[in-house]
N, C-alpha and C positions, 0 to 999 in steps of 0.2 A: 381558434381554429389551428388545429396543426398543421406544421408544413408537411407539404408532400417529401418523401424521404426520395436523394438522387439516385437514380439509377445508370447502373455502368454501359455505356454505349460500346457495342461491340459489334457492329455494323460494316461492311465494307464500304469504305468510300474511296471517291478517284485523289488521285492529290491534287491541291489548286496549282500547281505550277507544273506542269505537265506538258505544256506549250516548252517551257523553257529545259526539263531534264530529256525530252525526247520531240524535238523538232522533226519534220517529217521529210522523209528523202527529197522531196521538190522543193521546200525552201533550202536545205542545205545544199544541193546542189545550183540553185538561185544564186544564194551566196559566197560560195565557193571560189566565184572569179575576182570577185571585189576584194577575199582577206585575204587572196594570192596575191594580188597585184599592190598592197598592204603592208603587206608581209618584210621586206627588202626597208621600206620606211621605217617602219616599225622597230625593227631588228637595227638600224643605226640610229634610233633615236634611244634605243636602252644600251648602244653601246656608248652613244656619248656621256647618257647619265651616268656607266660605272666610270667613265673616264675624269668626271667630273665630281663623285663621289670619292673616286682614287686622290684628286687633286686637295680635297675639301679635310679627308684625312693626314694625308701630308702635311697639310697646314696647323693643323688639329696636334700633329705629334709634334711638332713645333714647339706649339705653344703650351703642352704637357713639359715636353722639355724644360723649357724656361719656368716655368713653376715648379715643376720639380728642384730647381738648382733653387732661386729663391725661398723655398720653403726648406729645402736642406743647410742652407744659410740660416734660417732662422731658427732651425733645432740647435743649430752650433752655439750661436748666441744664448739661447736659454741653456744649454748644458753651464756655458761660463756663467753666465751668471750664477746660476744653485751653486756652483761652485764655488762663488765670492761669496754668498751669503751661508753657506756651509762655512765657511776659510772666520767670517766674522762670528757668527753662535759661537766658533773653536774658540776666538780671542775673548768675547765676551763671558764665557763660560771659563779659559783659565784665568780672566782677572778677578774674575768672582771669586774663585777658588784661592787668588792671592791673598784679598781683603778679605776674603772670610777668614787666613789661617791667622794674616798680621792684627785682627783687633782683637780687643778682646773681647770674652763671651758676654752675653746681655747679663747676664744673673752678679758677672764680676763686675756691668759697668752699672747695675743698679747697686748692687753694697758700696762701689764708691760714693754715689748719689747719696744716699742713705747717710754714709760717716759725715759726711761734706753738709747734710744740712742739718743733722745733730751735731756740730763739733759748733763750741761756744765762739764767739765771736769774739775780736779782740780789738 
C-alpha cells in the first residue's frame, strides 16, 4: 500500500500562547498594582547584583594580573633556555668542525691500516 503523499497546511490558526503575547486589559490592570509596588525591590536587587558582579570582576582582573606576570616569567625562562641550547648545538658543532679538520680522512686512515697489516713482521 502506498503512503498517502503530505499535504501543505495552509489553514489559519490562532497561536497557543496567546494568553501570554496579549493579556487582557482586566488582568493587566489586576496586576498592575502588585509589579508597581515590586518594582523599587526589584530595581535594588539588580542593582546589588551589578555591584557584586563589579566586585567579582575586580577580583577576576586580579587574578588575570598575577597570571599574566607568572606566565610572562615563564616565556623569559624559555626564551633562555633555546638560548643555552642554541649557545651549546654552536659549541658542539664547532668542535666537530675541530676534530673533523684535525684527523685524518677515513680513506688515509684505512691505507694506513692496510700498510700496517701487510708490513712483515719482525
Amino acid at each position: 500500500m502506498p503512503a498517502e503523499p503530505h499535504v501543505l497546511d495552509i489553514q489559519v490558526h490562532q497561536a497557543h500562547d496567546l494568553g501570554v503575547e496579549q493579556p487582557s486589559l482586566l488582568d493587566t490592570a489586576v496586576r498592575l498594582p502588585g509589579a508597581l509596588l515590586r518594582l523599587p525591590a526589584t530595581a535594588l536587587t539588580a542593582l546589588e547584583a551589578i555591584n557584586e558582579l563589579a566586585e567579582r570582576l575586580d577580583r577576576l582582573m586580579k587574578l588575570l594580573e598575577s597570571i599574566e606576570g607568572g606566565v610572562s616569567r615563564a616565556g623569559t625562562g624559555i626564551d633562555l633556555a633555546a638560548m643555552g641550547i642554541s649557545s651549546a648545538v654552536s659549541g658542539l658543532e664547532s668542535a666537530v668542525g675541530t676534530l673533523d679538520h684535525s684527523l685524518p680522512s677515513l680513506s688515509d686512515s684505512a691505507a694506513a691500516l692496510r700498510s700496517i697489516s701487510w708490513a712483515p713482521l719482525r
